[in-house]
N, C-alpha and C positions, 0 to 999 in steps of 0.2 A: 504494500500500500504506500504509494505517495504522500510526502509533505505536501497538504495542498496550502501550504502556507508560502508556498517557493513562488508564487507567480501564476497568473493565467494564461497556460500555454494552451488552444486551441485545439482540440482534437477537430474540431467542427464548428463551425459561425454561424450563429443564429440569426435568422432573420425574422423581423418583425413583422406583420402583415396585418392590413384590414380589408375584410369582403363584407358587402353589404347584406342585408338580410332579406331575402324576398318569401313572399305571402309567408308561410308557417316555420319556414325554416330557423331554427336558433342558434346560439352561440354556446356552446356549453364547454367550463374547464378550461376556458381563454381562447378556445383553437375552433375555427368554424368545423361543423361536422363532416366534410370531406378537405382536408387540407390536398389541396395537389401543384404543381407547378409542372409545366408540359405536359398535363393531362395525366399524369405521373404519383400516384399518392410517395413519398417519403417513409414513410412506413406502411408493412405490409401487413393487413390483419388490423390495422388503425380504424377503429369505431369509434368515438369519443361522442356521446351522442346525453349526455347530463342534464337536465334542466332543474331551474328552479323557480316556478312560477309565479308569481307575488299576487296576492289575493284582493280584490276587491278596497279599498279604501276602510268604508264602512264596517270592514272585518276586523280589520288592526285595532281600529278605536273602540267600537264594542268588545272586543278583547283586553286591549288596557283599562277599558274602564269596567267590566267583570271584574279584573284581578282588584281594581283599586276600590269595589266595594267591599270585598271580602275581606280585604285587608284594614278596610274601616271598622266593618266588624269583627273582624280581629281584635282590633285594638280596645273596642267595646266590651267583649267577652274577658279581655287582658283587665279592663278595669274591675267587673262584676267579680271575675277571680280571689281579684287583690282586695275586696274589699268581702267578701269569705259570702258572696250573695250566690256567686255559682262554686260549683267544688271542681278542685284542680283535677285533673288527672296525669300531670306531668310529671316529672322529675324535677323538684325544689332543691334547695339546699333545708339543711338541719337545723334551726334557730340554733340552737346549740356549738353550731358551725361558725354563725354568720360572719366570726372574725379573721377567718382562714380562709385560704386565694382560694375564689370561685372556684366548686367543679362542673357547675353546667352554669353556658353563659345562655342567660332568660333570653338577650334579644335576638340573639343568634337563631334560637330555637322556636320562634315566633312563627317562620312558615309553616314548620312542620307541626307544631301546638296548632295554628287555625286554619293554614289551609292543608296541605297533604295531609291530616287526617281525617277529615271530610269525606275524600276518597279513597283511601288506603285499602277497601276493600276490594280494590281494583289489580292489586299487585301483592304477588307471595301467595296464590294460592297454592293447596296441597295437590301432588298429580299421585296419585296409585294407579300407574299401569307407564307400560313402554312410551318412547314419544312418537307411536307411530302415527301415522296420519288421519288416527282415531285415538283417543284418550276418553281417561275417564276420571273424573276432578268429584273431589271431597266437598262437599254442600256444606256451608257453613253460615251463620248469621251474627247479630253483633245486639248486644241490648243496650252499650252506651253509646252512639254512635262513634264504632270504629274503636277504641280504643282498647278495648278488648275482643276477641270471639271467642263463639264453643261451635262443636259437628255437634250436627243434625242426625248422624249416624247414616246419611244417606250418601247416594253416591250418582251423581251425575255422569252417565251413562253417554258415550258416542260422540263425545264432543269433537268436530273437527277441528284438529293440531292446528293453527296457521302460526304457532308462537314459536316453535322449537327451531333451532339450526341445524335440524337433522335434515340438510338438504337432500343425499343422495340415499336417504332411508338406509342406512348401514346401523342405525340405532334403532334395534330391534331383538324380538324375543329368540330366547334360544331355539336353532334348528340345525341338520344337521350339515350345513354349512360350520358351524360354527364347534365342531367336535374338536379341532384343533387347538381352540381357547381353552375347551375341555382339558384336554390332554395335558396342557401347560400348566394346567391351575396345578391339577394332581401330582407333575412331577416338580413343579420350582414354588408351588403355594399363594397366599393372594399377598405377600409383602418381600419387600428384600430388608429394611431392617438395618438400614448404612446406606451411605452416602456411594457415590459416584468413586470418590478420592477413594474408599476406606475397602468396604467388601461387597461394595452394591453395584459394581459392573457385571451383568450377567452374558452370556453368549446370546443369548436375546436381545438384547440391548445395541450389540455390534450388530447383529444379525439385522436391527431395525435402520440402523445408522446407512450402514453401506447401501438399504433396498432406499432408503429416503434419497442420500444422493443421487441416487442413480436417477430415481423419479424427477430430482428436481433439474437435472443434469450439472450437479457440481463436482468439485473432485471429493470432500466430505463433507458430513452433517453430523451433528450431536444432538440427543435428545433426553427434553428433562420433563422430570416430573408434573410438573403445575404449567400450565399455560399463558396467565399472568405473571409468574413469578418469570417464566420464560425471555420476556422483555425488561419486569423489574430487577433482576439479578446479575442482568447481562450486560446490559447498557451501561452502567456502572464500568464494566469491566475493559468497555473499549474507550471510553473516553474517559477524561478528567477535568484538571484544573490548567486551566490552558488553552482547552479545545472548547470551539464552538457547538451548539445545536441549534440546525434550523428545523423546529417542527411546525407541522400543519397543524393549525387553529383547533382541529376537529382531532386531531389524534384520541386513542384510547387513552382510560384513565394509567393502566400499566405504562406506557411509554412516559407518560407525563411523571411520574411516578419514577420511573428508571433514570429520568435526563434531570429530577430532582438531587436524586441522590447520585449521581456522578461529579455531581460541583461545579462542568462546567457551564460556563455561560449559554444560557437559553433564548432564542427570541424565535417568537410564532410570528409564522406566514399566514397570510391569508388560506381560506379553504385552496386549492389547487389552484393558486393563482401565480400562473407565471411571472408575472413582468413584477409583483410583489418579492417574491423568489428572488429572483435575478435582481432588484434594489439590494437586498440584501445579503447577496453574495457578489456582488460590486463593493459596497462597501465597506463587507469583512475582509476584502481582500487591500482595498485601498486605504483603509484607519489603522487596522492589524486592532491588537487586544486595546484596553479601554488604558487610559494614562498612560501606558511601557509602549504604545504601537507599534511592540512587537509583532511577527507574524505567529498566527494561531497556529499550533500546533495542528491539531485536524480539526476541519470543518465535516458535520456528519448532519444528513438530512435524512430526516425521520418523516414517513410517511407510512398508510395503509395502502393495498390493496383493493378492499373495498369498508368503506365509510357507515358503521353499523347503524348510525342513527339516521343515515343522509340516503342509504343505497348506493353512494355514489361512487365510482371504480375513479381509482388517481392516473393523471395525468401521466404517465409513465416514459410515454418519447419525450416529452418536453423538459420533464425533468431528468432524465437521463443525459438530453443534451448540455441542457445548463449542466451539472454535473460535471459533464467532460471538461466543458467550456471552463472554468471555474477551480477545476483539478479538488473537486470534495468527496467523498463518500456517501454512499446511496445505502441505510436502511430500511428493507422492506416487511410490513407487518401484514403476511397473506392471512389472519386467523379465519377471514370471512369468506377468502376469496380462492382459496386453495382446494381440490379436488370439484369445481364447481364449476371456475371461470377457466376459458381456453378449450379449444377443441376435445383435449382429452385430457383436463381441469390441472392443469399445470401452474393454472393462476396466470396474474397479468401482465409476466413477460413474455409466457406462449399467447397469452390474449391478443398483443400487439405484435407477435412475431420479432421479437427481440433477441440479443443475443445474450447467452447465458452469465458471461462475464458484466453486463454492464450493470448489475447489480450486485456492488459487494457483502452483501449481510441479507440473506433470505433466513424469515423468520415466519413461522406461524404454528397454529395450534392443531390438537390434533380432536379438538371437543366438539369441532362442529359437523365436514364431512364425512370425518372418520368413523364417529360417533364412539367414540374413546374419551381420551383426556390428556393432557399433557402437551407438548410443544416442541419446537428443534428450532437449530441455528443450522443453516448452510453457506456454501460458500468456499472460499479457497482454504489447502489442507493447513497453510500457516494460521488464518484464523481461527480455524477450530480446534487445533492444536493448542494454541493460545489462550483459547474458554476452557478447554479443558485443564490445565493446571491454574487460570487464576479467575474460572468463573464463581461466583458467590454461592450458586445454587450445586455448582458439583461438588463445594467442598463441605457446605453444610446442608444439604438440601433428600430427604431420602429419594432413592431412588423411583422412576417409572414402575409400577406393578406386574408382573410377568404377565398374569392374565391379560392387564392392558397391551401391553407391546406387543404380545400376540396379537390383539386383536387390531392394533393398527400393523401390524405386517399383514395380516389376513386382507386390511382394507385398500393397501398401494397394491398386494398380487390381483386385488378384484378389479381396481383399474385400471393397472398396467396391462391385465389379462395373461396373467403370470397363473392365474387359476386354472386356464384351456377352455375360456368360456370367451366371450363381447359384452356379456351383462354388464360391465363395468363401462363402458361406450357408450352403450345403450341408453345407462340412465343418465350417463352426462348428456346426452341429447334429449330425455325424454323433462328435467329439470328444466331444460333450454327453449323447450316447449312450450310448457307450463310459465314460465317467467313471461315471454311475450304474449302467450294468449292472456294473462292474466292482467298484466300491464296495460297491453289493449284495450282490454273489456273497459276496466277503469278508465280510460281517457274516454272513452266514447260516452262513458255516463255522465263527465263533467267534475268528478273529481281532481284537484291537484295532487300530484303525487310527485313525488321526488326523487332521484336518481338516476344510475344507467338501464339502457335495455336489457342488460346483459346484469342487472344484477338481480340475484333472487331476494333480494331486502328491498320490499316495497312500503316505501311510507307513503301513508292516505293525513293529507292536512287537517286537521279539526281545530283548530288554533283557541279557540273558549275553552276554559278550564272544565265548564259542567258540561259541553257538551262531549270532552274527554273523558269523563265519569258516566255518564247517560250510554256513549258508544259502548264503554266495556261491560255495562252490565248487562245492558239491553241484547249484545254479540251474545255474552254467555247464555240466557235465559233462551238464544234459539239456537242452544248449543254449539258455541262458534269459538272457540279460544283464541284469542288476539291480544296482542300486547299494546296498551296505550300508553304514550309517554307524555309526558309535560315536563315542568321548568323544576329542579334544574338542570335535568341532563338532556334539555333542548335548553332553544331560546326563549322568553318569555313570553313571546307571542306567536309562537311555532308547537303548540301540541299537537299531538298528530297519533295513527294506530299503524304499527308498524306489521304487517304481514310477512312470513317469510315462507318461503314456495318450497318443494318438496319435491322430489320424482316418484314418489308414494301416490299425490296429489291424482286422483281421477277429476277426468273433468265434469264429471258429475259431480263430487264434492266443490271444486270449482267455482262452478254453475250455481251449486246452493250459497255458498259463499257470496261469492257475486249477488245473487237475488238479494238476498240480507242485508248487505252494505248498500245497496242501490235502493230499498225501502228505508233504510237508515239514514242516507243521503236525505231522502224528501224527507221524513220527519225532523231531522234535527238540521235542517237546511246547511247541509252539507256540500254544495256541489256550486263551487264558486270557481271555476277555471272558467276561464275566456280567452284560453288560449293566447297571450298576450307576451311580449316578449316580456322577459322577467328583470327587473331591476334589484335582483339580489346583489348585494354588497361583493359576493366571492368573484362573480362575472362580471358585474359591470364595469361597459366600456373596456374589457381586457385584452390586451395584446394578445396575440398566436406569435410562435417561435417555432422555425423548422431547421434543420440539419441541411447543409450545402450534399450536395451529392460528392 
């Protein structure tokens, strides 16, 4: 790996471009949806195709001013509290206490005391059964509102899955595909009981490494136990105090988290926003570090694959080029995008037909496609060599579980087709199906939705807080399990129900899906697209950047 502190030596010149936009066509990711120059695409397999639709006027403001009633009486119920007219049910301090540093701070905990508790019955319910593209959820109810419950002792029956990242259905009950898992359990057990470092490398574990790089085309891969700990234990370990990070706005909370505790200096880019990017790798390169204007040690750009609250797949040519252009390193977080996206789900540098090297640090998990758990670092054998004597998680972290690591080797033979079957093909196509008819269906009802074509994480806008509480109960009551999210792990005027697609998915479940959200639409006056180009903040007015041939 390069100092990319030494100068910006040009692999490739980027060029700027603007095309105008005629009738429906959009801009999405900075780069118009077919970049080409002598009729020529620049990248081969390059779909970039993102939007983010801005809603109505009238939405935003009856939105803000939703959240700004509730937090009026918020503060109403905060006084009836304090004055012992209503009865708490939070976590106070001890009078006994009162002269010792806070251990819960009151204002801090004010959303979650008046509003996410309102709702809370919307998130954390109980599943007893597999996450297949049927479940069956634990009936529950609540007598203070929300802040306690008890079962009903009953069991909601047939609900369709839409919430799980069980995309290619491999998170499933036992059969006798799966006697191999068997066999594992019985001869290596379901723990190893030590560390990577100590006596928890098993022949399994290398057996998993060498089949992962192969899949990913690197020279190795290392794999650890926990999948967020994957990025938080790691990141640490390539970078420090010295080295830059540039992360994307929207990263996972683990990256943000790993690039905390590394110590080096942090500054976020906009969502996939080039010419954002590129400001700030001009002027890492031309200030150097803050007071010393030394040159940075390394410069390391932290991005996803695909964007779990957004759907949205990352910019990957463009930032590759800057990349080159700029002499940084490229980490990639595939956890949502890996066995899914790309012809035969190699993730989003077979997506764009890229070459293997121009990503140094491929990372992702194995909890979503695989339908396992745990995670890997790939990439060149000096890197991983590297993590292996001074990653955080190999030295103190236990080991992957045999049972699991079987079961993700079992999941790269089933789509490599290392099995002597195509099933593994099959459902990357049959996934790829289902994503655009589904996607489809939604825009032609008038829905905003979010993201790429290609990705199987469909966000549906709902942006009022009640009627993001309204959608998830009202979904479950016609058996429909969907995840709704609100602030603050969106924006505060961006709730929305996030769907995730499955190659399980018939399109008769689909279809009843569909019917449901499209009655849901007209009752809770859902369906505010007008098809409009979008003046979201990530795209607007943004530069395109292509590679000289």
């Amino acid at each position: 790996m390069a100092n990319p502190g030494e100068g910006a030596v040009c692999n490739g010149t980027l060029h700027s471009h603007r095309k105008p936009s005629k009738g429906r066509s959009h801009t999405g990711n900075g780069v118009v949806k077919e970049a080409q120059q002598n009729g020529k695409s620049h990248f081969p397999g390059l779909t970039v195709s993102t939007s983010f639709e801005e809603p109505p006027l009238h939405v935003l403001v009856t939105t803000y001013m939703g959240y700004g009633i509730v937090t009026l009486f918020g503060y109403l119920r905060d006084f009836l509290r304090k004055r012992g007219i209503e009865k708490c049910n939070a976590a106070v301090e001890r009078e006994e206490q009162k002269d010792f540093v806070p251990l819960y701070q009151d204002f801090e905990n004010f959303y979650t005391r008046n509003l996410y508790i309102r709702i809370r019955d919307n998130w954390s319910r109980i599943i007893c059964s597999t996450p297949g593209p049927l479940i069956e959820v634990m009936e529950r109810v609540s007598d203070d509102y929300n802040w306690t419950f008890r079962f009903t002792g009953k069991v909601i029956k047939d609900v369709i899955n839409m919430g799980s990242y069980n995309f290619l259905g491999l998170a499933a009950r036992y059969d006798e595909s799966m006697g191999t898992v068997k066999d594992v359990l019985e001869k290596y057990g379901s723990g190893v009981a030590s560390t990577r470092h100590e006596m928890g490398t098993l022949d399994k574990h290398r057996e998993l490494e060498e089949l992962m790089a192969k899949f990913l085309n690197v020279e190795a891969a290392m794999v650890f136990g926990m999948g967020f700990a994957t990025n938080s234990t790691n990141i640490p370990a390539l970078v420090g105090k010295g080295c830059l990070i540039l992360s994307d706005e929207l990263n996972h909370t683990s990256i943000i988290l790993g690039a905390r505790l590394s110590g080096a200096t942090i500054r976020p880019f906009k969502h996939n926003n080039m010419k954002n990017l590129e400001e700030l790798l001009r002027d890492a390169i031309i200030s150097g570090q803050p007071r010393t204007g030394r040159a940075w040690k390394k410069i390391l750009i932290l991005v996803e694959g695909i964007y779990s609250m957004e759907g949205s797949i990352v910019n990957l040519p463009q930032i590759v080029a800057l990349k080159k252009r700029y002499k940084a390193y490229l980490y990639v977080d595939e956890a949502h995008s890996i066995g899914v996206v790309g012809p035969t789900g190699r993730g989003v540098r077979e997506h764009f037909g890229l070459d293997p090297d121009d990503i140094d640090v491929y990372m992702g998990t194995f909890t979503k496609s695989f339908g396992a758990s745990g995670g890997y670092i790939g990439g060149k054998k000096e890197l991983v060599d590297y993590l292996r004597a001074n990653s955080h998680s190999a030295a103190y972290a236990t080991s992957m579980s045999p049972p699991i690591t079987q079961q993700v080797i079992r999941s790269l033979k089933f789509l490599m087709g290392l099995d002597g079957t195509t099933q593994g093909l099959q459902r990357i196509q049959q996934v790829a199906k289902n994503i655009k008819y589904f996607r489809d269906r939604l825009k032609e009802k008038g829905f905003i939705i979010y993201g790429d074509d290609a990705s199987p994480i469909v966000p549906v806008l709902l942006y009022h807080p009640c009627k993001v509480a309204a959608f998830g109960r009202h979904m479950l009551k016609r058996k429909i399990g969907v995840v709704v999210v609100g602030f603050p792990a969106t924006s505060l005027s961006e709730g929305r129900a996030r769907f995730c697609i499955s190659a399980f998915h018939t399109q008769e479940m689909l279809d009843t899906v569909l019917k449901n959200v499209d009655e849901m639409g007209d009752l809770l006056n859902l369906k505010f697209s007008r098809l409009r180009k979008s003046e979201h903040p990530v795209f607007n007015n943004e530069k395109g950047f292509e590679l000289d041939e």
